[in-house]
C-alpha positions as CSV (number, residue, x, y, z in Angstrom):
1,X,-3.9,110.9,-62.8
2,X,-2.6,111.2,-59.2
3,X,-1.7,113.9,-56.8
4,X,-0.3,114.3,-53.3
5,X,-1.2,116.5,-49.9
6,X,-0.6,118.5,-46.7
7,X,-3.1,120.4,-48.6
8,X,-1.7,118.7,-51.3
9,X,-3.2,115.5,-54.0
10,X,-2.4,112.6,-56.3
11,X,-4.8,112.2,-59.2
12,X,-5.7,109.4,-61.8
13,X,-8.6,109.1,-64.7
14,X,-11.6,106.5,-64.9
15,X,-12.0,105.5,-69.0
16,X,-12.3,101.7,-70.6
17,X,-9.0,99.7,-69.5
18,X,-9.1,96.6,-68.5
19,X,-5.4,95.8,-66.3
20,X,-5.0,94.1,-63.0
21,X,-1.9,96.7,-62.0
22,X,-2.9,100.1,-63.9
23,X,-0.5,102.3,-61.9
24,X,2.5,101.5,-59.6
25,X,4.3,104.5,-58.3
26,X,7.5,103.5,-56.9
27,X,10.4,106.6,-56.8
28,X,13.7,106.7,-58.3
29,X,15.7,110.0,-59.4
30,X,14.2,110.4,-62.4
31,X,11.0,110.7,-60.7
32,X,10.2,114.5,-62.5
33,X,10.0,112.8,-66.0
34,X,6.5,111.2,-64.8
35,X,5.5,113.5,-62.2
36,X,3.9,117.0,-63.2
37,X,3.8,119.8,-60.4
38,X,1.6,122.1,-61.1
39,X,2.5,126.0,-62.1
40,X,-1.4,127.5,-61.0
41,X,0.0,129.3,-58.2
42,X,3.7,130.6,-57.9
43,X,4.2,129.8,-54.4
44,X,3.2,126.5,-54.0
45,X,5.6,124.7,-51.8
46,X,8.1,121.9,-53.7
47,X,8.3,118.3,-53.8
48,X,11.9,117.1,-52.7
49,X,12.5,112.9,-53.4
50,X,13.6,111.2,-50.0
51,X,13.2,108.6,-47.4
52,X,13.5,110.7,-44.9
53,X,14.6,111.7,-41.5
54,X,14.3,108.1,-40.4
55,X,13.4,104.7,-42.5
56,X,13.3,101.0,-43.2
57,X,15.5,100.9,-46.6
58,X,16.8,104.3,-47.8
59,X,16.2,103.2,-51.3
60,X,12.7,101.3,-50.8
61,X,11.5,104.3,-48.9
62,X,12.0,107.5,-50.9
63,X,8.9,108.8,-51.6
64,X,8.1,112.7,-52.5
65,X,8.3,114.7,-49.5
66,X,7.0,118.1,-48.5
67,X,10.1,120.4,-48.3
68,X,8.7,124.4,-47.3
69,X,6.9,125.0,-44.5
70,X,3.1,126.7,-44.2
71,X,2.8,125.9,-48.1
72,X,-0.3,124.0,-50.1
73,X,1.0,121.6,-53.1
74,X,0.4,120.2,-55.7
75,X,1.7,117.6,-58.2
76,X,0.5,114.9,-60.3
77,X,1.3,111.5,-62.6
78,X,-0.8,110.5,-65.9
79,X,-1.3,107.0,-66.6
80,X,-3.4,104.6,-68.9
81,X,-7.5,105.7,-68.5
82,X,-9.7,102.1,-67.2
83,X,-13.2,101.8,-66.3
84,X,-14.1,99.9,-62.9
85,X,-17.0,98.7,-64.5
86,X,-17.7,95.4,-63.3
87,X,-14.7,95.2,-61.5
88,X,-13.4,96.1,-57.9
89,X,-11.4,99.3,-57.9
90,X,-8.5,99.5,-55.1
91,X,-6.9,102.4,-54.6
92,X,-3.7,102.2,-52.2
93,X,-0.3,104.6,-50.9
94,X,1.4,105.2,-47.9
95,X,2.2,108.6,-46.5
96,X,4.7,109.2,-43.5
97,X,4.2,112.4,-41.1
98,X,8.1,112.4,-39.8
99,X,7.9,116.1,-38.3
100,X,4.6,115.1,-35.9
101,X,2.4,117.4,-38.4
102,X,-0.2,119.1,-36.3
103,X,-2.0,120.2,-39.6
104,X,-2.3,119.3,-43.0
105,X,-3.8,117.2,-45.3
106,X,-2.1,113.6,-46.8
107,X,-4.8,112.5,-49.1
108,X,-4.8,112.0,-52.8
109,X,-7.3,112.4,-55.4
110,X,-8.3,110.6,-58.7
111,X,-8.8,113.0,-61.4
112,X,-10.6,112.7,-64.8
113,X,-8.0,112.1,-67.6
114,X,-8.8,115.5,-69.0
115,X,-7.4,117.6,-66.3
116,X,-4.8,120.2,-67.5
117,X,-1.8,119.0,-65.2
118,X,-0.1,122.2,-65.2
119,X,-3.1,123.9,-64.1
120,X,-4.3,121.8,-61.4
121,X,-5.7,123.6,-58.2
122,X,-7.4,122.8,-54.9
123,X,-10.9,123.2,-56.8
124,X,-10.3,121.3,-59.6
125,X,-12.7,118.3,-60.1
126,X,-11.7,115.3,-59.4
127,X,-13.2,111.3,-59.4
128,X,-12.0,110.4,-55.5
129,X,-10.6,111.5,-52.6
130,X,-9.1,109.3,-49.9
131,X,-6.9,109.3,-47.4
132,X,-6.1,111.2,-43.7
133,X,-6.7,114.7,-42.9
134,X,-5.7,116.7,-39.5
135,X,-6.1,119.4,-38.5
136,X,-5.7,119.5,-34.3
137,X,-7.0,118.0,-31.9
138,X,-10.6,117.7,-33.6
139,X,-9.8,116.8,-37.5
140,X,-7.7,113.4,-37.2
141,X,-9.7,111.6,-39.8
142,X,-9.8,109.2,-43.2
143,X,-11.6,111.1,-46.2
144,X,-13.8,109.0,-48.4
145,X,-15.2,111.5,-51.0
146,X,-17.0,110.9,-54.4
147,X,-17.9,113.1,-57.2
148,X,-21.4,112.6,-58.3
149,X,-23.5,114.5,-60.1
150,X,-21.4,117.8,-60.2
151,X,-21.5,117.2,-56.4
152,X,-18.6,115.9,-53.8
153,X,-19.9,113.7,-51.2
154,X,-19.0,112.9,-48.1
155,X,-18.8,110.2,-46.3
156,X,-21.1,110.0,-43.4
157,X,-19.0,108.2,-41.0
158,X,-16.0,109.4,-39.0
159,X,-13.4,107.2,-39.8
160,X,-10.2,107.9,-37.5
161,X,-6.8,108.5,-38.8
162,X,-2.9,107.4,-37.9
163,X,-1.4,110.6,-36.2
164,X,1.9,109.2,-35.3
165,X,5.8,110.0,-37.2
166,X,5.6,106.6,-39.1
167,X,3.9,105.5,-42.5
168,X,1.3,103.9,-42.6
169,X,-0.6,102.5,-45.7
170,X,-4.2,103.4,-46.6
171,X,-6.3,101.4,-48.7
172,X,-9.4,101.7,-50.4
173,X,-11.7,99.2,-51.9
174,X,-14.6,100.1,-54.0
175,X,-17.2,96.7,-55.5
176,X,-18.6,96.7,-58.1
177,X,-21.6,95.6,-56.0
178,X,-22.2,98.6,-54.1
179,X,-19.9,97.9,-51.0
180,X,-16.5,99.4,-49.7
181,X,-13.7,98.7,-47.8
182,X,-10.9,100.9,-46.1
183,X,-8.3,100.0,-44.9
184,X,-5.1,100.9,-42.5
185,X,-1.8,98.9,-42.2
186,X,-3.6,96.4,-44.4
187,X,-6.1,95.8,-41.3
188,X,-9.9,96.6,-42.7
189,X,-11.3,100.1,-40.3
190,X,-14.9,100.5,-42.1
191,X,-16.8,99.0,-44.4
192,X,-20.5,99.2,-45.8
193,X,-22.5,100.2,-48.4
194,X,-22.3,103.1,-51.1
195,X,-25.7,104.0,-50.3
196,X,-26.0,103.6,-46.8
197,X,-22.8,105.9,-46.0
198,X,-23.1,108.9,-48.9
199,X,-25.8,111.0,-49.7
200,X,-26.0,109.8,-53.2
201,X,-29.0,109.3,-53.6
202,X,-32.5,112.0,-52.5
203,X,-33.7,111.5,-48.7
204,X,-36.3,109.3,-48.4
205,X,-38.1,111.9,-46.5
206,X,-38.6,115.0,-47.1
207,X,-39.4,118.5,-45.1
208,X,-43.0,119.4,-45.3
209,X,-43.0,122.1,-47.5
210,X,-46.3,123.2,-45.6
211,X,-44.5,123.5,-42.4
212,X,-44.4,127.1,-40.5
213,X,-41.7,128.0,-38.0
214,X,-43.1,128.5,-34.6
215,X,-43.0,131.6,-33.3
216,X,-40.4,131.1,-29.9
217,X,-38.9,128.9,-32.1
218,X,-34.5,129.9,-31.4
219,X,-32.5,128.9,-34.8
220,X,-29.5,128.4,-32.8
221,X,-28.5,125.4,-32.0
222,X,-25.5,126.0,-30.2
223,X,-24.3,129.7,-29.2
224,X,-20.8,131.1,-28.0
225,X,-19.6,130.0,-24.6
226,X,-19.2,133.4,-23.0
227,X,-16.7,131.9,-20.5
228,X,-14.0,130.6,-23.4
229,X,-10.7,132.1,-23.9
230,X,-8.2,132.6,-26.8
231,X,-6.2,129.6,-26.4
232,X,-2.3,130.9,-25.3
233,X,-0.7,129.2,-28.6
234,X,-3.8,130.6,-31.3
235,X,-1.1,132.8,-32.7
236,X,1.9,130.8,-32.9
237,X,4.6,132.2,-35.0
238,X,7.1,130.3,-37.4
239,X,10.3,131.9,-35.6
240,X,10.5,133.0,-31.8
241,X,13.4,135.0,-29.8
242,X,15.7,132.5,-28.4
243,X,14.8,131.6,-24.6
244,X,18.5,131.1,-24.1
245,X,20.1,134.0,-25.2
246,X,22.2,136.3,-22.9
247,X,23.0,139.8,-23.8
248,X,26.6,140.3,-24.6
249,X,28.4,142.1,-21.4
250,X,30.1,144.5,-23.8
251,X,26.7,144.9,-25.3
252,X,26.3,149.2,-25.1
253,X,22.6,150.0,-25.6
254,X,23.5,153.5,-26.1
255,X,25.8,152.5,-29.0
256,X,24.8,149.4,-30.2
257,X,20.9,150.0,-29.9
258,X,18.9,148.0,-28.0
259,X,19.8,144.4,-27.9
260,X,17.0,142.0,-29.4
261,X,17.6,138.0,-29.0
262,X,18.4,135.7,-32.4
263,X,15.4,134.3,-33.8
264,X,15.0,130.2,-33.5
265,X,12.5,128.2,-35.1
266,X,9.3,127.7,-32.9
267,X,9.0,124.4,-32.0
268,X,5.5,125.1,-31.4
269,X,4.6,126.2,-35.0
270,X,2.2,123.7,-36.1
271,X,2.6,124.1,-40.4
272,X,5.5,122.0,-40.8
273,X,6.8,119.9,-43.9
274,X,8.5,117.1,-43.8
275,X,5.5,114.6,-45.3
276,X,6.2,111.7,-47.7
277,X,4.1,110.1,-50.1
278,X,5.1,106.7,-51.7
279,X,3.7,103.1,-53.1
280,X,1.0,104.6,-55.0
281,X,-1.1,102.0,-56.4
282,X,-4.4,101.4,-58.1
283,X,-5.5,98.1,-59.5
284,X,-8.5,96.2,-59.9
285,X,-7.5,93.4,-57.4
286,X,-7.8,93.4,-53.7
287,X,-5.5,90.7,-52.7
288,X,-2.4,91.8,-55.3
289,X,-2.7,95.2,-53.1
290,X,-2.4,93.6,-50.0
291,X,0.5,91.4,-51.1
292,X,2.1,94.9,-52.5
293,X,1.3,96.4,-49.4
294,X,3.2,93.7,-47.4
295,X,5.8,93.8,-49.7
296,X,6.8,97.4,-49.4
297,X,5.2,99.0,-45.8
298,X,5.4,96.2,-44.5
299,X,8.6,94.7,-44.8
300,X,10.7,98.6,-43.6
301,X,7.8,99.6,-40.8
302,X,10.1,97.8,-38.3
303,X,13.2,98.9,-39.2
304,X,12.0,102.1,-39.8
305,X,10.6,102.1,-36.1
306,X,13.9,100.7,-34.7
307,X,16.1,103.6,-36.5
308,X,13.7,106.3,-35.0
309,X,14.3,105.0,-31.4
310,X,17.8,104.7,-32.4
311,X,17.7,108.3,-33.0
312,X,15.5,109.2,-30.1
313,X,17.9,107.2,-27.8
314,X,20.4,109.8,-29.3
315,X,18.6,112.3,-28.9
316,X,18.0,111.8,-25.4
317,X,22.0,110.8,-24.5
318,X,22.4,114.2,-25.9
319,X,20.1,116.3,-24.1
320,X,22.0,114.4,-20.8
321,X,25.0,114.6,-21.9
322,X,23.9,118.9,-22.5
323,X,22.5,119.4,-19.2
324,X,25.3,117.1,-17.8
325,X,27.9,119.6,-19.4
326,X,25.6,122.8,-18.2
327,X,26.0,121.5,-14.8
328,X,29.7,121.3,-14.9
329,X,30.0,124.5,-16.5
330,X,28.2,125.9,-13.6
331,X,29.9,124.1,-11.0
332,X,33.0,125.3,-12.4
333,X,31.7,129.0,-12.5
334,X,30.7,128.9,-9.0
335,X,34.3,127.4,-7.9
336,X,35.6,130.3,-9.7
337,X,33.8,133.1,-8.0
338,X,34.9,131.2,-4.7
339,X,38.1,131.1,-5.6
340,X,38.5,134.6,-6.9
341,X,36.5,135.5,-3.6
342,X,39.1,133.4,-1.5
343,X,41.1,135.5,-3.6
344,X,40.1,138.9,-2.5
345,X,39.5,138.4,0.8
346,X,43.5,136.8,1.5
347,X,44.6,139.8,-0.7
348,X,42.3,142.3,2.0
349,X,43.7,140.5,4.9
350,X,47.3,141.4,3.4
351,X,46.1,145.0,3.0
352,X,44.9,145.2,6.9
353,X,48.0,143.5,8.1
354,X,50.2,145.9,6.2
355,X,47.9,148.8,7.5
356,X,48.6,147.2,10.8
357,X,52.0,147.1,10.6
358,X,52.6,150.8,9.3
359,X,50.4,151.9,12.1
360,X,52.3,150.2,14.4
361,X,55.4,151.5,13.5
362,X,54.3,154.9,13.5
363,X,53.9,154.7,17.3
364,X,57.2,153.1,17.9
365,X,58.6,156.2,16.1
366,X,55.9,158.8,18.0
């Protein structure tokens, strides 16, 4: 099985099968006749099919895409159970992080080919887990995680993450000798060996079972920095009042109450959706992978680079073409208020002349 993530997975079962390409997952509209999104929690957020804001090919890029914000999901595909036995195991898709997420997970899992689809959760157990994770500035990393044992481990080397708005396709190469391979934008980032980089096996020392604690020994490690602060944006809201928003001048706070700005979304609110997973793949060949990979990243991540500068270029001519308008509008205000000012003061002079004159004739007649 396979599942998707921003906290979310894409699963698939180890059993004897011996194929070359045991599961291609490439997204048309019927895409919910293979795909199974799971029903353990009510509010888990839904999968929406799409390329995107921006893309290479609007067919060749649809993928399944987070569509609610601040939500966990959850969904998964069945296929054919295989054993890696013998045999390299590559397990490869490409995930796309359009809204500049500033946490969530994009990983996918490999589950057993028992798992209860329906009923699949963030704890159940699963074979693998790969792919990036981040989570701020301090979690921008690749997972590489096994289950062995009844245990999930780790692996023991930090392993940096893409944590731009494009896709980018993950790879991972398991030997059957022991030794890994992963792999960004086809390019290999770490490699090693099974036993060197997880905890698979017991230390090879131990601590001394004999050993006492001295006594001005300090446990801690590390201990708060009295001089930190609550960060300004710790607390950052899905929807703020609009910065921009005037009160109405026949706004009566004694009638109407007391005037409270629209809500906008926040574009500081860091839980966004807008993820998409596509080209899953797992097969037992390393260099039919990179070939697939070529054939599907790699021919749209230019022109899917080219239309988001398009767009940006847009964007920008916009925003100039806004402030350009502002300007104008306030030009025109202020040439207004001189004019109505020019206005008044002619219409006073008028006044004072007339005053002048009815004075004036007053004497005559006196």
């Amino acid at each position: 099985l396979l599942c998707p993530s921003p906290r979310s997975t894409i699963l698939g079962p180890l059993c004897p099968f011996d194929l070359s390409l045991n599961f291609n997952g490439h997204f048309a509209d019927a895409w919910k006749s293979r795909w199974v999104e799971s029903k353990h929690k009510s509010d888990y957020g839904k999968f929406v099919l799409s390329a995107g804001k921006f893309y290479g090919d609007v067919e060749k890029d649809k993928g399944l895409q987070t569509s609610q914000d601040a939500r966990f999901y959850s969904a998964s595909s069945r296929f054919e159970s295989f054993s890696n036995k013998d045999q390299p195991l590559v397990i490869q898709f490409t995930v796309k992080h359009e809204q500049n997420i500033d946490c969530g997970g994009g990983y996918i899992k490999l589950f057993p080919a028992d798992l209860n689809q329906e009923e699949m959760h963030g704890d159940s157990t699963y074979n693998i887990m790969f792919g990036p994770d981040i989570c701020g500035p301090g979690t921008k990393k690749v997972h590489v995680i096994f289950h062995y044992k009844g245990k999930n481990h780790l692996i023991n080397k930090d392993i940096r993450c893409k944590d731009d708005e494009y896709t980018h396709l993950y790879t991972l190469v398991v030997n059957p000798d022991n030794t890994y391979e992963v792999k960004i934008d086809n390019k290999k980032v770490e490699s090693g060996s099974l036993e060197e980089d997880w905890d698979f096996l017991p230390p090879k020392k131990i601590k001394d079972p004999d050993a006492e604690k001295p006594d001005d020994w300090d446990d801690n490690e590390k201990i708060d920095d009295p001089e930190d602060k609550k960060p300004e944006d710790w607390d950052v809201a899905e929807n703020i009042p609009d910065p921009d928003a005037k009160k109405p001048d026949d706004w009566d706070d004694e009638m109407d109450g007391e005037w409270e700005p629209p809500m906008i979304t926040n574009p500081d609110f860091k839980v966004k959706s807008g993820t998409v997973f596509d080209n899953f793949l797992i097969t037992n060949d390393p260099k039919l992978a990179e070939e697939v990979g070529n054939e599907t990243w790699g021919e749209t991540k230019d022109p899917e680079k080219k239309m988001k500068e398009s767009q940006e270029e847009e964007e920008r001519k916009k925003r100039e073409e806004g402030m350009n308008k502002k300007e104008e509008d306030e030009e025109d205000k202020e040439e207004e208020e001189e004019d109505e000012e020019d206005y008044e003061d002619e219409e006073d002079e008028e006044d004072r002349e007339e005053e002048e004159e009815t004075d004036s004739k007053l004497k005559d007649e006196l």
